[in-house]
Each structure stands twice: as C-alpha cells, then as structure tokens.
C-alpha positions in Angstrom: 99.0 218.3 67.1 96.6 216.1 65.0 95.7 218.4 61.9 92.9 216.2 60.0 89.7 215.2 60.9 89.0 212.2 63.1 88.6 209.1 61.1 85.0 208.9 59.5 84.6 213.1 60.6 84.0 215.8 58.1 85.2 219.2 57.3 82.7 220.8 55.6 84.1 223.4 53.4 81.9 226.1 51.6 81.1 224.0 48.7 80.0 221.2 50.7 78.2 223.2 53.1 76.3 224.8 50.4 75.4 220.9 49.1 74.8 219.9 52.9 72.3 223.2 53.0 70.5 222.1 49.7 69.8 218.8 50.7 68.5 220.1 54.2 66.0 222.7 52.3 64.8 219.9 50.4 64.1 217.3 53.0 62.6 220.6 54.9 60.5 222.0 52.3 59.1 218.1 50.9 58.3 217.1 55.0 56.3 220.3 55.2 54.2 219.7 52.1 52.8 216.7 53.7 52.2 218.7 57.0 55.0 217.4 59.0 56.6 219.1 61.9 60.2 219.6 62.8 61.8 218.7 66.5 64.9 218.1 67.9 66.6 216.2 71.2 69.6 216.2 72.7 72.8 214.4 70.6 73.4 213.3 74.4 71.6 210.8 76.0 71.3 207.7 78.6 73.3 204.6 77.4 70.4 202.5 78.4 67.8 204.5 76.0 69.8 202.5 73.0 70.4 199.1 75.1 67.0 199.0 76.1 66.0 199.0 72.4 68.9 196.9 70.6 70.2 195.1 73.4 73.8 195.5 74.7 75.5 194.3 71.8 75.2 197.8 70.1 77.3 199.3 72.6 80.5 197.9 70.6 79.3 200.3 67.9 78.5 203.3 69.9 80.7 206.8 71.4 80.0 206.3 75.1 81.4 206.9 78.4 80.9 208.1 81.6 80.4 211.9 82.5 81.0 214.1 85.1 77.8 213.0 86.7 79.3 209.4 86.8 76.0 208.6 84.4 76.6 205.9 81.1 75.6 208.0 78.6 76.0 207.6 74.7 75.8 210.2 71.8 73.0 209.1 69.4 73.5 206.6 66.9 70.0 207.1 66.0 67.1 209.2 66.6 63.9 206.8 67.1 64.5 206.2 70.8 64.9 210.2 71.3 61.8 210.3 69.8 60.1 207.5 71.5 60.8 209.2 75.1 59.7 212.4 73.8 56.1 211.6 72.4 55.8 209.4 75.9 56.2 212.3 77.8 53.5 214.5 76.4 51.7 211.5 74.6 48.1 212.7 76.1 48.9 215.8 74.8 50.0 215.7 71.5 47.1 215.0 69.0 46.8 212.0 66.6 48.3 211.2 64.3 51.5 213.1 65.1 53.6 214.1 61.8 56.9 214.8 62.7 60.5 215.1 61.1 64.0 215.5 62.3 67.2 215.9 60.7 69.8 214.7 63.7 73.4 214.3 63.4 74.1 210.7 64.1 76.8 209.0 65.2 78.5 205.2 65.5 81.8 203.8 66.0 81.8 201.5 62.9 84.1 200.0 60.2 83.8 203.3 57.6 83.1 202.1 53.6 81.6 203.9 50.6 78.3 205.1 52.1 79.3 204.9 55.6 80.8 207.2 57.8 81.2 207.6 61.6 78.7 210.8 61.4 76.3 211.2 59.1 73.2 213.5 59.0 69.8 211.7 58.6 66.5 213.4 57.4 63.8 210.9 60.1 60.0 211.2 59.5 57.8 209.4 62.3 54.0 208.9 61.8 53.0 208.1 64.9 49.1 207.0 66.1 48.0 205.8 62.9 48.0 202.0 62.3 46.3 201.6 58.4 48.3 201.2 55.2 47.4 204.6 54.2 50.2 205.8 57.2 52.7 203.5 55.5 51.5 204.7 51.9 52.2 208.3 53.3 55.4 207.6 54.4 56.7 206.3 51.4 55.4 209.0 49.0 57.0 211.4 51.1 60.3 209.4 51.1 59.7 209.5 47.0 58.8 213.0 46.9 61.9 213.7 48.7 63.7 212.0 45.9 62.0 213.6 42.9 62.6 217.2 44.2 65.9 216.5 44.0 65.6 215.5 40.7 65.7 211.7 40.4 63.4 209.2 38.8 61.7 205.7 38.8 65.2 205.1 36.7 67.4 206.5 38.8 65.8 205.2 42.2 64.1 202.4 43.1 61.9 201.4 46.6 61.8 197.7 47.5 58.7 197.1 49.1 57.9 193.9 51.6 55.9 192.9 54.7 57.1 191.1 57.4 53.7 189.7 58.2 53.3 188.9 54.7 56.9 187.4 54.4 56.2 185.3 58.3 53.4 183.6 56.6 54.6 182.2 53.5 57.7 181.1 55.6 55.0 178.9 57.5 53.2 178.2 54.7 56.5 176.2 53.8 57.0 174.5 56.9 59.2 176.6 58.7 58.9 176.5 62.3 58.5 179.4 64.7 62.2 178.6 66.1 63.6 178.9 62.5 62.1 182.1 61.7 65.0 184.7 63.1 67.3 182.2 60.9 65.0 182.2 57.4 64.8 186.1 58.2 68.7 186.6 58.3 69.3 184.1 55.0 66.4 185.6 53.2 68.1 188.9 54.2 71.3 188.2 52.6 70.1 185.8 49.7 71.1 188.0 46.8 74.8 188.3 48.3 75.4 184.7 48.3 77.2 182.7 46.1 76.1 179.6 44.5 78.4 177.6 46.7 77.3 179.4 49.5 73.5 178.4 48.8 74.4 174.8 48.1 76.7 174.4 51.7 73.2 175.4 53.3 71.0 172.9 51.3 73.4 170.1 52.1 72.9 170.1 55.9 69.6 170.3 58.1 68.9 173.7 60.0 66.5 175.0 62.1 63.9 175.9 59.6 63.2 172.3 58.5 61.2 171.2 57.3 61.2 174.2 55.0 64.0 173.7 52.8 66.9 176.1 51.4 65.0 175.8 48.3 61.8 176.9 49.7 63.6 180.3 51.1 65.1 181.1 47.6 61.8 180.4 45.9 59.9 182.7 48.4 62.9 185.5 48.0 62.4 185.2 43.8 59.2 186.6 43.9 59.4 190.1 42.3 55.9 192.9 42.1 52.9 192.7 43.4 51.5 190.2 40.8 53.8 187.4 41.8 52.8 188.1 45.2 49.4 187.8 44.6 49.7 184.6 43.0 51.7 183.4 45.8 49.5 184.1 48.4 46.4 182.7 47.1 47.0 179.3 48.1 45.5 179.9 50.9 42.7 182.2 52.7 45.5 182.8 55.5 48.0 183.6 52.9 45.6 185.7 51.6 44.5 187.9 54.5 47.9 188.5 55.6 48.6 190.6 52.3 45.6 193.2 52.8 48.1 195.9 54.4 50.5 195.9 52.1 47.9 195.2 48.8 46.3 198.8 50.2 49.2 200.2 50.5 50.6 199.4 47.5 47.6 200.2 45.7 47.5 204.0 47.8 51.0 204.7 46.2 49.8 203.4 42.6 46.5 205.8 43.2 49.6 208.6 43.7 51.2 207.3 40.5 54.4 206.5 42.2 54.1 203.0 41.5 56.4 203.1 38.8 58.9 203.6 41.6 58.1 200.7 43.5 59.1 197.1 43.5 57.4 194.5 45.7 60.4 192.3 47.0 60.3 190.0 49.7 64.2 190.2 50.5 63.5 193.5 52.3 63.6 192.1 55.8 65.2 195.3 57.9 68.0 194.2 60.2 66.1 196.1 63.4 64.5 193.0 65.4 61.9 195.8 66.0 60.0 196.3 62.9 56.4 194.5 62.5 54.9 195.4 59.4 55.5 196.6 56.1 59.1 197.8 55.9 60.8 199.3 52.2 64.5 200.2 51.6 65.2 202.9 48.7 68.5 202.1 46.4 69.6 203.7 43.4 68.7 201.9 40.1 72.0 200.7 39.2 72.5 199.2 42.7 76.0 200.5 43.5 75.3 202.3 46.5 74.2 201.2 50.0 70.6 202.4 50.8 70.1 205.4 50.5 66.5 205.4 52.6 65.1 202.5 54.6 62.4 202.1 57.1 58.9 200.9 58.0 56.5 199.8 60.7 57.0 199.6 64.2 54.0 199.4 66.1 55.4 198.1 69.3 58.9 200.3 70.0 57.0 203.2 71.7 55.7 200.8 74.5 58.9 198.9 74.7 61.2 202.2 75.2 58.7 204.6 76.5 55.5 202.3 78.0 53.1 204.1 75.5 51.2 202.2 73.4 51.0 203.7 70.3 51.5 202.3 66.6 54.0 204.0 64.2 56.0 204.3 61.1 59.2 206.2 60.1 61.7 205.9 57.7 65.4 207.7 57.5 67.4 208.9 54.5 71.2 209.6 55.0 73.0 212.7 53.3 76.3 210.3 52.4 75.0 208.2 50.3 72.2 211.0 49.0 75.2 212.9 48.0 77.1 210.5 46.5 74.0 209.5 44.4 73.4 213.5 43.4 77.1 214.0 42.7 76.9 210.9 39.9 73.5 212.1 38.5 74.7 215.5 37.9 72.0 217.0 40.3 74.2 218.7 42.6 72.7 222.6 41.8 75.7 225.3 40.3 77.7 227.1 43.2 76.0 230.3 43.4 77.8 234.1 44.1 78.2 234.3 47.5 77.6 238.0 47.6 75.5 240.3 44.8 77.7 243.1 45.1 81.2 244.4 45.0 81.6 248.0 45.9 85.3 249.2 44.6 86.9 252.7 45.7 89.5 254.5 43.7 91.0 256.7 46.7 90.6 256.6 50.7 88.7 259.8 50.4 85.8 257.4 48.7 85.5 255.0 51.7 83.7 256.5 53.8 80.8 256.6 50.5 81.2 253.2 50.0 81.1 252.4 53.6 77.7 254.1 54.0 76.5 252.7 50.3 77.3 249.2 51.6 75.5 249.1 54.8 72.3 250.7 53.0 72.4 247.6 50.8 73.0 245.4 53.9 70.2 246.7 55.4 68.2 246.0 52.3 69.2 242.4 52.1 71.8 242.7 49.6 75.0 241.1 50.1 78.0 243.5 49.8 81.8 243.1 50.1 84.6 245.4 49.6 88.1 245.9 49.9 88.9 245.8 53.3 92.5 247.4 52.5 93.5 250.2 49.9 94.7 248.7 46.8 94.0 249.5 43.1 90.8 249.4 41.3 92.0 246.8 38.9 92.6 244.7 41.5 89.3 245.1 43.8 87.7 244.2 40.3 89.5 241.1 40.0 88.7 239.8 43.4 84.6 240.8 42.7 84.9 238.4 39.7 87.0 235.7 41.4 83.3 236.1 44.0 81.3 235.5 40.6 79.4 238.3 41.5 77.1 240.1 39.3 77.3 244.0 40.3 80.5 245.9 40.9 79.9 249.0 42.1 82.9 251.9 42.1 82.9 255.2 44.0 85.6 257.8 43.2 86.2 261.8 43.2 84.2 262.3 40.0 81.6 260.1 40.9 80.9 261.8 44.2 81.3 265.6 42.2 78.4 264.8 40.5 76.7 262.4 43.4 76.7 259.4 41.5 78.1 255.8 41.1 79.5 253.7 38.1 76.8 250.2 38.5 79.3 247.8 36.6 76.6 244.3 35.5 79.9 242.0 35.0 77.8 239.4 33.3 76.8 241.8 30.4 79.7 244.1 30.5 76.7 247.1 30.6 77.5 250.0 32.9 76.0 253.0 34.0 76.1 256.2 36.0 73.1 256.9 38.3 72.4 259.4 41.5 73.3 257.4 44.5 70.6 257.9 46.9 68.9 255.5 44.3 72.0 252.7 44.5 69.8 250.5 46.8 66.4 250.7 44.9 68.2 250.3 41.4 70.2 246.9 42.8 67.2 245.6 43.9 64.9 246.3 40.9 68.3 244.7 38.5 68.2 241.5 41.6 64.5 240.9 40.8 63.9 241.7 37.2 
C-alpha cells in the first residue's frame, strides 16, 4: 500500500492549510477591490480544448486518458482555455469589459524542481473586451497589489515589463527577417542564461535571422527602463509608434505610483506562441526563484479556442513559489488558536453544564472544545494550552451551587467567577474588546 503522496502531490496539513487559506483570502480580497468576479470550471475537460491551443506537443506534459465515455479527455493544466469556452458561450450576454478571477487547481505531468510541482494552485485574472493599455495597466496593478498585501515591496519584488510588438519591431529594425523571428524570440528568451561560450558558438555561424546578427539580439536584450527604450525606438517613426501601448501603460502604473516596481526589459518574451502584446513576468528581487506571476496580452486566443472575437489580458500567480517567497521574507502570518475556548469539568455530574455552556457559545460563533473523556482538571488544562487558546472555562459542584463558572484568561493568568447565563455575552465582549 503506497503511504506518501504521489510524486509532485501535497498533503496539506493544518499549518499549511492555514498558509494555503491566507494566500487565497488575499488573492480574493485584492481581485475584489478592483471589481473582479470569481468563477469556476470543471478540473475535467476535452483533450482537444488544450491541443487546439498549444498544439499536440503538450500532451507529453499532461494527465490524460480515456473515460468511460470512450472521450480523450485531460485534467487542466491551465485555466485560459476553460475560460475561453465559457465567455464564448454566453459572450452576447456578459457585459464588457468582463473582470473575472479564478483560483483553479492545476495540473501537468512535468519534471518537479524548486518552484514546480505536478499540482499547484494558481490565482488567474482575465480582462476580457477591453483592448487599450489602461486593461494591461490594470492588470498589473492588481498583480502588484496582490503582492503588497501580502506584505512585499519594490525590493522584495520586481515586474519585468516588455511588448512583443515593440520587441518585433526593433528585431526588424535590425534586419531580422520574418522567418527568423520564432528563433530571435527563443534566444532573446533565454539570453541571460547563456554563457559566454554559448553566445560566441551562435555568432560564429549564420542562422535564420541574418542579416541581423548575434550581436544585434544581445544589444536589443541590454536595454533596461523605459528611458533606454525610448531612446531606442526613436530612430525611427515606425519604431516609434509601435511603443505607444506600452509608453501608456507604463505611464498608467507610474500615475498609480507603482512604477518603482516596474522594470522595462525586453527579455520578457512569454514562452505561449499565443501572446500579442505587452506581456510582464513578476520575480523576486534577488532572482532565486522561478516566477512567481507572469502573463499579458492575448487578443486573439478567444477566437482561436472559442470563435469569439474578443481582445484580452490575464496574468496568473502560483501559490509554490508565492510561498516559498513569504516563507524567506518572514511574511507568513503567526498560527493562530484554533478554538477561543476550552471548557474543563471537574466531575461527570458537570458535563451535562458544560455540554449546554458549549453549544450556547457555538451558537454564538465562538469556538469551543472540551474533554471528550473524563480525566483530571490538570490535564484538560494542559491540552487548552497545548490549543494556545485564550479562555479556559471550568464547571464543577461549587461552581454550579452558586450558578457560576471560573472564566480562566490564560494569557494574563486573571480569573473570575461570574453567573453563567452571562458566559456567552462575557466571552464575546473579552473576544472583541
């Protein structure tokens, strides 16, 4: 009997449940503060919904099989295409432009590393309908927000910011054909991990972007904040033109004051053939994590998975690394109690009274434990503290002569008798104050 997790699975014990639930808040509470709406799909769908969109190729990397139905289907490895079918099917119904957020559990059959699992939860915000920089401005201020409620700054995070209509026209602007561009994409893409040697084997043969050089494609992948950029693309009018989006929305987050989160770098290309616009990938600072966010534009995916012509944007964040990154920040919040009160009874005679007591409390959205079998006081006591609860509350014969209860505040060391038809109103008030 196998008694571990699959490969690349979790077990989330309390602990990590309670970190997994703080993250979720978050992402909830910051996606609802810029009026975005929460959906859901199905974590089963049609294999060809992902083929369709990435081409056969991803199958490698997905959990799929036949069902019962004798139908190729696929758990998710991502949510976009879920959400592509959905907006088609009501999309002369839904009003413009639709704000909406997810938070799927996602899953691919990949090669697990520090960042990467098999599963993984993933916080996805769409803005669909609107095609201006201000939608791609929006998206990334909520991406940022996201980060800053959880306590991280312009020095702990950083967004890299590019276009991939800004980036196609400087690659012409060098010389580099249309037929080279998949293959400038995928070195410019990958620059800053090669090695010198690496760079020179490329310059020392002809490839398909000729007559732009290897020289041209590091030059182009140097340039750093909008400045640079700027300068860059004023040789020409062309060059010019093609940075309007992303000057606006640069400029829109600046207008925020988030741009001292922001760094204009062209290297951002997106691996997702799909994307047509501005995309941005978030990393920490120090850059020893994957991504923790990464996203932009993709104005033509809706028509090409669900023949609806609609432009969008969406970005998603995953909870590994996220973690990982709150865990070495120190932002992970202090394990709470996980109940308020601990009622203790001296004799059996008192159970009944604490049974009643408790379920008063229950009812008043207090959360109660107690002893489930007899044992000593002493001992009850030591299992409310091991609960790091505030209130112990104990019920014995000369308590209930004079119809009253012992309220024990274990962080203080205070106690108190008082009448207990007022146990519930007294807790409260103590909870509150």
């Amino acid at each position: 009997m196998q008694t571990q997790a699959l490969p690349g699975f979790r077990d989330f014990y309390p602990a990590d449940l309670a970190l997994r639930t703080h993250i979720f808040q978050t992402w909830r509470s910051v996606a609802a503060r810029y009026g975005f709406e929460e959906y859901d799909g199905p974590p089963l769908e049609p294999l060809d919904l992902y083929t369709a969109k990435s081409g056969d190729e991803i199958v490698g990397q997905l959990y799929n099989f036949t069902d019962k139905g004798d139908r190729q289907v696929a758990l998710r490895p991502e949510m976009t295409p879920t959400l592509a079918r959905m907006v088609a099917a009501q999309a002369g119904k839904l009003r413009k432009p639709i704000r909406w957020f997810s938070i799927p559990q996602l899953f691919r059959y990949e090669r697990q590393q520090r960042g990467r699992l098999r599963e993984h939860f993933q916080l996805n915000c769409d803005l669909i309908g609107e095609a201006g920089p201000l939608g791609d401005a929006e998206l990334i201020a909520l991406a940022i927000d996201v980060l800053r409620a959880f306590g991280l700054g312009p020095g702990d995070v950083r967004v890299r910011l590019s276009d991939r209509r800004v980036l196609s026209k400087l690659l012409q602007h060098r010389g580099v054909p249309p037929s080279g561009m998949s293959r400038a994409y995928e070195i410019i893409d990958k620059i800053e991990r090669l090695r010198k040697e690496q760079i020179d084997e490329l310059s020392s043969r002809p490839d398909v972007f000729a007559p732009a050089t290897v020289s041209d494609l590091v030059d182009i992948s140097r340039i750093r904040g909008w400045d640079h950029l700027e300068s860059e693309l004023a040789h020409s009018s062309e060059l010019s033109k093609s940075g309007g989006h992303l000057k606006e929305t640069y400029e829109s987050l600046s207008a925020m004051g988030l741009a001292e989160f922001v760094d204009v770098d062209l290297t951002i290309v997106r691996g997702l053939a799909y994307y047509t616009g501005v995309v941005f990938e978030v990393f920490d600072a120090r850059r020893t994590l994957r991504a923790i966010c990464g996203g932009g534009r993709y104005d033509d995916l809706l028509d090409a998975v669900g023949g609806v012509q609609l432009p969008a944007a969406g970005f998603g964040m995953g909870d590994v690394v996220l973690g990982e990154l709150l865990r070495e920040k120190g932002q992970i919040p202090p394990g709470g109690a996980s109940i308020d009160v601990f009622m203790a009874y001296i004799t059996r005679e008192d159970l009944p009274h604490v049974l009643t007591l408790a379920h008063q409390l229950r009812d008043a959205a207090v959360r109660v434990e107690y002893a489930l079998t007899p044992q000593a006081v002493g001992k009850q006591l030591k299992l409310a503290d091991s609960r790091n609860v505030r209130f112990a509350v104990v019920v014995g014969p000369d308590e209930r002569a004079r119809d009253e209860i012992l309220i024990k505040d274990l962080r203080s060391g205070s106690q108190e008798s008082i009448p207990m038809n007022s146990l519930a109103n007294t807790i409260k008030a103590r909870m509150n104050g």
